[in-house]
C-alpha positions in Angstrom: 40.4 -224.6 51.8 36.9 -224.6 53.5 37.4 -221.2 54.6 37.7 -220.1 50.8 34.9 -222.1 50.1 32.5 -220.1 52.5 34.3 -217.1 51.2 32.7 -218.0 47.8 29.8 -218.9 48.4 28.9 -215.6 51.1 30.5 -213.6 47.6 28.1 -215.5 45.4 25.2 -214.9 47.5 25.6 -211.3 47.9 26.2 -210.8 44.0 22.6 -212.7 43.8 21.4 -210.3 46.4 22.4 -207.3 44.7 21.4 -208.7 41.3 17.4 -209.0 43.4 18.1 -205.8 44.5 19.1 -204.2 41.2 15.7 -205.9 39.4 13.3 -204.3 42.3 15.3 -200.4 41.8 16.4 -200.2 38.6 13.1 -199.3 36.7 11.6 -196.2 35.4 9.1 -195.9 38.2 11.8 -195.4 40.9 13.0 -192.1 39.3 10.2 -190.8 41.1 11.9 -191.7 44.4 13.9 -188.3 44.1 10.1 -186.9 45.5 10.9 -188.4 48.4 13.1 -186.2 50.6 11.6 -183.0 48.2 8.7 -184.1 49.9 9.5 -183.9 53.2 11.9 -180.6 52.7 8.7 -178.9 51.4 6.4 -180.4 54.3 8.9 -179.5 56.8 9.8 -175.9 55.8 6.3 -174.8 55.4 6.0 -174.3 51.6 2.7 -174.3 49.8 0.5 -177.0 50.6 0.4 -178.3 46.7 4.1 -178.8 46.5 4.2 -180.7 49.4 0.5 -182.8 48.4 2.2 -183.1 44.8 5.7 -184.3 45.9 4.6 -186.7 48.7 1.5 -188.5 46.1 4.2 -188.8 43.1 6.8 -190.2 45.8 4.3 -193.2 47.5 3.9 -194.3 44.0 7.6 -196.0 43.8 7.5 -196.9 47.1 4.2 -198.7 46.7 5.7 -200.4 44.0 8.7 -201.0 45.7 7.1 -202.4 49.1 5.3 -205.0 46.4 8.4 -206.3 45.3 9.7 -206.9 48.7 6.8 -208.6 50.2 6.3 -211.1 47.0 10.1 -211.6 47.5 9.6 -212.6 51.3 6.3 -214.8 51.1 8.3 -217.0 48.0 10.5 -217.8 51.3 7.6 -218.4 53.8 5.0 -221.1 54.0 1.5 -220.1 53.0 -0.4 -219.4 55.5 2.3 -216.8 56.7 2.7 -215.8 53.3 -0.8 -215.2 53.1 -0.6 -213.0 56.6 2.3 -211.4 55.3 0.3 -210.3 52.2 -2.3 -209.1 54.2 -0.3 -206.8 56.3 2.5 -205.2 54.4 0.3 -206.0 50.5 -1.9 -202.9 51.6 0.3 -201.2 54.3 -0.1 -197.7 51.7 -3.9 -197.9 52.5 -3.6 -199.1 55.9 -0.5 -196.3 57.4 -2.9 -193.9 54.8 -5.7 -194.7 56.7 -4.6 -194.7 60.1 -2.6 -191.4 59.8 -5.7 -189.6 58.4 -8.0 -191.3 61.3 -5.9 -189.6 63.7 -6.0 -186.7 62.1 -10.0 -186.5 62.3 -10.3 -186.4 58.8 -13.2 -189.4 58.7 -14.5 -188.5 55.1 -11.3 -188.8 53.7 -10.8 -192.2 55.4 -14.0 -193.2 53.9 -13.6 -192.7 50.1 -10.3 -194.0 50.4 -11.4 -197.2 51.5 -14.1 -197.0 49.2 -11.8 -196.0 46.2 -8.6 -198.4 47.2 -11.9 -201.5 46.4 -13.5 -199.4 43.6 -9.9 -198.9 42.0 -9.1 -202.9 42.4 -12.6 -204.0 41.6 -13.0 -201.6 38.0 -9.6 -199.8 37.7 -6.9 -202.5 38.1 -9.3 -205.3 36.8 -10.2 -203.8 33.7 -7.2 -203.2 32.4 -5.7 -206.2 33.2 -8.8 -207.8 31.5 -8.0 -205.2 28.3 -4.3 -205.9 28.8 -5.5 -209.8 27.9 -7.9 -209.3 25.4 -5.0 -207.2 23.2 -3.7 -210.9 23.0 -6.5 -213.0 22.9 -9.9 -213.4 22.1 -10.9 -215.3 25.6 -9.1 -215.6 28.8 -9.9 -218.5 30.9 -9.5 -219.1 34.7 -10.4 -220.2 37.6 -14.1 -219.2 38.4 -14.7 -221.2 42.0 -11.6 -218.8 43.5 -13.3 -215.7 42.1 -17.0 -216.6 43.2 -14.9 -217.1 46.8 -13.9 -213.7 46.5 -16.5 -212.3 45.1 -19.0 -213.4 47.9 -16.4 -212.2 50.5 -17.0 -208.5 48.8 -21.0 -208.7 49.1 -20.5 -210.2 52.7 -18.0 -206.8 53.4 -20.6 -204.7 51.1 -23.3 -205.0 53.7 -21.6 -204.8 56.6 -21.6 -201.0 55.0 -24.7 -200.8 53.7 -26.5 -201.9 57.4 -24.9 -199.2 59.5 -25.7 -196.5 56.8 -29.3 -197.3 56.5 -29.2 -197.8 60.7 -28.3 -194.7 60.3 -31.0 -193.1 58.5 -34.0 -194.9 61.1 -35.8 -192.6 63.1 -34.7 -191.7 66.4 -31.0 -193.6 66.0 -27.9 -191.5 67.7 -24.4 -191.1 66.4 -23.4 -193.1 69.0 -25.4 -196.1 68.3 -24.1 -196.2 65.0 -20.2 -195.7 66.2 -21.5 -198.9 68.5 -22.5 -200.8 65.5 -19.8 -200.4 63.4 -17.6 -201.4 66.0 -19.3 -204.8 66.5 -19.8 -205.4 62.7 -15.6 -204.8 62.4 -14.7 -207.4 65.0 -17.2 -209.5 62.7 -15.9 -209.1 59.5 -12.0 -209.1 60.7 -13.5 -212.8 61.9 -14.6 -213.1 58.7 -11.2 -212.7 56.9 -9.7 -215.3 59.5 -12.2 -217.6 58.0 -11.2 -217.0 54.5 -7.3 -216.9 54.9 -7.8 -220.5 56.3 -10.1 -221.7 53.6 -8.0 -219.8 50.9 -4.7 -221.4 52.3 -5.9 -224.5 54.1 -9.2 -226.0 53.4 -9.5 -225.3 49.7 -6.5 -223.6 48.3 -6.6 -225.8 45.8 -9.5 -223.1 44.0 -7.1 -220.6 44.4 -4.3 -222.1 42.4 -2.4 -220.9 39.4 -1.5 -223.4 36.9 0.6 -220.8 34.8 2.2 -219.9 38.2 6.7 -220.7 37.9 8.4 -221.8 41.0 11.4 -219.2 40.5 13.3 -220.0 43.8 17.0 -219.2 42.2 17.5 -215.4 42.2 14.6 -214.7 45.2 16.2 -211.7 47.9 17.1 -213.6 51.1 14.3 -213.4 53.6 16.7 -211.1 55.9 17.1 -208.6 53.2 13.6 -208.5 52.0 12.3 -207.8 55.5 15.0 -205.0 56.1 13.6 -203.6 53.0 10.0 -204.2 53.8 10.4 -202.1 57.1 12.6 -199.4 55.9 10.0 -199.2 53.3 7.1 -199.3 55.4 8.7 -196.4 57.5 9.3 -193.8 54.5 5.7 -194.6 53.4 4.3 -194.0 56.8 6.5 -190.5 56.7 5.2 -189.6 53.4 1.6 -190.3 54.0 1.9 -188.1 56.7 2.6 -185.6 55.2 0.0 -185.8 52.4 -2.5 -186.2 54.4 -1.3 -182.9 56.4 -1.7 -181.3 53.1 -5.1 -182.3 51.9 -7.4 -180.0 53.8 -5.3 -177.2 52.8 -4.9 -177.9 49.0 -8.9 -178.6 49.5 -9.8 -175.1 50.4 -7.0 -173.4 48.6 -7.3 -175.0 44.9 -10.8 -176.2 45.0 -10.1 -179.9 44.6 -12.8 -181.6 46.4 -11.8 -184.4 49.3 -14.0 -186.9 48.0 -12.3 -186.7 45.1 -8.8 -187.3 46.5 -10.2 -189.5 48.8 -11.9 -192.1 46.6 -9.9 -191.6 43.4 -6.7 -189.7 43.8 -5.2 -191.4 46.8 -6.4 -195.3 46.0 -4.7 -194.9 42.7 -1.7 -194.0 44.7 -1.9 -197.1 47.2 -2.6 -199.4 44.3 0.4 -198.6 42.1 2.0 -201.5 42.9 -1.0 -204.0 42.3 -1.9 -202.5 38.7 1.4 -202.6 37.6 1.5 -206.8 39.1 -2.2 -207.2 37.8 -1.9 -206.0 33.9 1.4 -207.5 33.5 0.4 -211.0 34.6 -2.8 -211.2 32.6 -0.7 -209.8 29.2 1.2 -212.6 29.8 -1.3 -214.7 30.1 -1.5 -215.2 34.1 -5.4 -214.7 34.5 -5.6 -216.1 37.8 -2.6 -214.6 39.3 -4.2 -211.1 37.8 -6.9 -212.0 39.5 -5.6 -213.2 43.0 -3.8 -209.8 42.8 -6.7 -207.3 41.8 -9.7 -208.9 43.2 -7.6 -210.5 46.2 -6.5 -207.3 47.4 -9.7 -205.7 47.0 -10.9 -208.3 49.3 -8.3 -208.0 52.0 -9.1 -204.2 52.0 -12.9 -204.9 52.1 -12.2 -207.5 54.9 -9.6 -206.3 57.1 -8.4 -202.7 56.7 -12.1 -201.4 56.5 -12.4 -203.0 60.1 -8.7 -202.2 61.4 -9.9 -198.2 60.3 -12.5 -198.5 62.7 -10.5 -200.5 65.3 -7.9 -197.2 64.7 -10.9 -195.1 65.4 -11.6 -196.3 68.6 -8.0 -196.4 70.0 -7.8 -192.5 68.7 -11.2 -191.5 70.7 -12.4 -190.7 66.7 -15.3 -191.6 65.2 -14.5 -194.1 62.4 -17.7 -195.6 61.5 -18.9 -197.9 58.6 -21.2 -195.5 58.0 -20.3 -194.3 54.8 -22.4 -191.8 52.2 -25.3 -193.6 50.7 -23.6 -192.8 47.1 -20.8 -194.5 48.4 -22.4 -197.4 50.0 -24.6 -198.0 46.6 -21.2 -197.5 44.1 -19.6 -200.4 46.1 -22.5 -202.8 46.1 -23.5 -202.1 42.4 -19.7 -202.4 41.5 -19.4 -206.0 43.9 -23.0 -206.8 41.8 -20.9 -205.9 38.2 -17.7 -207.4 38.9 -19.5 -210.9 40.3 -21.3 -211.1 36.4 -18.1 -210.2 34.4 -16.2 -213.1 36.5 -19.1 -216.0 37.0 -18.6 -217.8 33.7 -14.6 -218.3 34.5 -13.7 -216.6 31.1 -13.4 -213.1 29.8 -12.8 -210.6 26.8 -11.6 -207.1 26.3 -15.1 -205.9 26.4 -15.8 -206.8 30.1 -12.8 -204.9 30.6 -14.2 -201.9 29.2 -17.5 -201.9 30.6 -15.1 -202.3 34.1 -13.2 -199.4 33.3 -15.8 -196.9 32.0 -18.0 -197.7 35.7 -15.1 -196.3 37.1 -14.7 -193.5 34.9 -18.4 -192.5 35.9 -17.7 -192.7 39.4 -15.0 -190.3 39.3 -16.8 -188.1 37.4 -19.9 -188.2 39.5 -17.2 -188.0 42.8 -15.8 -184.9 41.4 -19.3 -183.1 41.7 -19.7 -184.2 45.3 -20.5 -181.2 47.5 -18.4 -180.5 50.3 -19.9 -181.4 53.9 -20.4 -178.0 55.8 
């Protein structure tokens, strides 16, 4: 009798993981997933550059979806501060195995704008439409302004550890190596810096960073087990198919006239941030402001605070040199957007028009990025 009993309850908790399983898969998005191994067939017999750029950048869209199902499933399981570390580590793993892949292969620039673009698309991007996505429902959406302004002052801490470097860099008599120097110091600093914040966000004053709207939805959660499996399988196939794009970007570059800053800063944040817009606008139509927010600006954050500096880190461990010295048209988009987004979000309410002031800055940086020259 108590062997039957185990028997039903092992059944019962594999039809809840399948039914976990089935809510993470079966959507739209994941038709996309067929991209995957046309990806890597293309890459791997030789075929034009674009197919394989086209088929690898429509197929880390899913997974970057996909990879934010699993880790929001795993961290429900875990206690905060892990969660938080978990977050932190597989939340931007698309940026971060983006990054690291295109560090090693020498392509600094690239590296650059994306980090640049993955906070510009949070920051403007993913924020204003989740801040339109609201206002199509309401006429003011409230939260919670002390966890912003946390944030917020995190991103003009990580703002000018850029902007030093890149004016260093422009005094007289400096050397390329000085600069590679300071960067390096002014990464250990800032990944100190995030330590700092994951222990005031989850320990000292998590209390700011709260979601009153926020559901405890234990029944149904994929076992930790499962959702781990999943995050590294995941992880993997993203790491193969970022590889592969980024193989392909110099070549579709010079062949098609589509300039790296562009796919830097715009194309390939958009890409890594699939699965944060898609979390982001659906919590705030629904109402979730600060979960929105903990999910756009949050992310942003981690990016600005500790895969910025793990680029660098990458850098050195590759004999490349990663430095935080960006282009001054970068370095002054991500202050004046940090400057922008701190005004929309100080008064702890907003309406669709912030929104659209959000998204149409970001719509003149792309424009402007398209028309950046190539470096000779």
């Amino acid at each position: 009798e108590k062997k039957g009993h185990e028997q039903v309850t092992w059944a019962a908790w594999w039809q809840v993981q399948l039914e976990a399983l089935k809510d993470i898969f079966l959507n739209y998005l994941n038709i996309l997933l067929i991209f995957v191994p046309i990806g890597q067939y293309c890459h791997m017999t030789g075929m034009e550059s674009c197919y394989t750029f086209t088929a690898t950048f429509l197929a880390i869209i899913p997974l970057a979806s996909v990879l934010g199902s699993a880790t929001e499933a795993i961290s429900a399981h875990t206690g905060q501060l892990f969660g938080g570390l978990l977050n932190a580590t597989f939340g931007n793993a698309v940026e971060m195995i983006m990054c690291i892949q295109a560090v090693k292969a020498g392509l600094i620039q690239v590296v650059q704008g994306n980090l640049l673009g993955s906070i510009l698309s949070n920051l403007l991007l993913v924020l204003g439409m989740a801040i339109c996505a609201s206002g199509m429902l309401r006429k003011t959406q409230k939260f919670n302004a002390q966890g912003a302004a946390a944030n917020m002052t995190c991103q003009a801490v990580a703002s000018i550890s850029v902007c030093l470097p890149t004016m260093f860099r422009g005094v007289a008599n400096s050397t390329d190596y000085q600069v590679l120097m300071i960067s390096r110091v002014c990464s250990i600093f800032l990944m100190a810096v995030y330590g700092l914040f994951l222990f005031f966000q989850l320990k000292t004053h998590s209390d700011l960073f709260t979601d009153d709207n926020q559901e405890d939805e234990q029944e149904g959660q994929l076992a930790p087990s499962i959702s781990l499996v999943l995050l590294f399988l995941c992880t993997m196939t993203v790491a193969v198919c970022s590889g592969a794009l980024v193989d392909s970007i110099e070549d579709v570059s010079k062949v098609y006239g589509l300039p790296q800053a562009f796919i830097g800063v715009i194309l390939l944040p958009i890409v890594g941030n699939a699965a944060e817009h898609a979390t982001a606008v659906t919590c705030a139509y629904k109402g979730m402001m600060d979960l929105a927010l903990g999910v756009a600006v949050g992310s942003s954050t981690q990016i600005a605070l500790f895969v910025v500096p793990c680029a660098v880190m990458f850098g050195w461990i590759y004999d490349q040199p990663m430095n935080l010295a960006f282009r001054n048209f970068d370095t002054a988009c991500q202050m004046l957007s940090v400057f922008l987004v701190s005004q929309v979000l100080q008064h702890g309410n907003t309406n669709w028009l912030h929104g659209a002031m959000l998204m149409t800055t970001y719509a003149l940086i792309a424009t402007i990025t398209w028309f950046i020259p190539e470096a000779d």
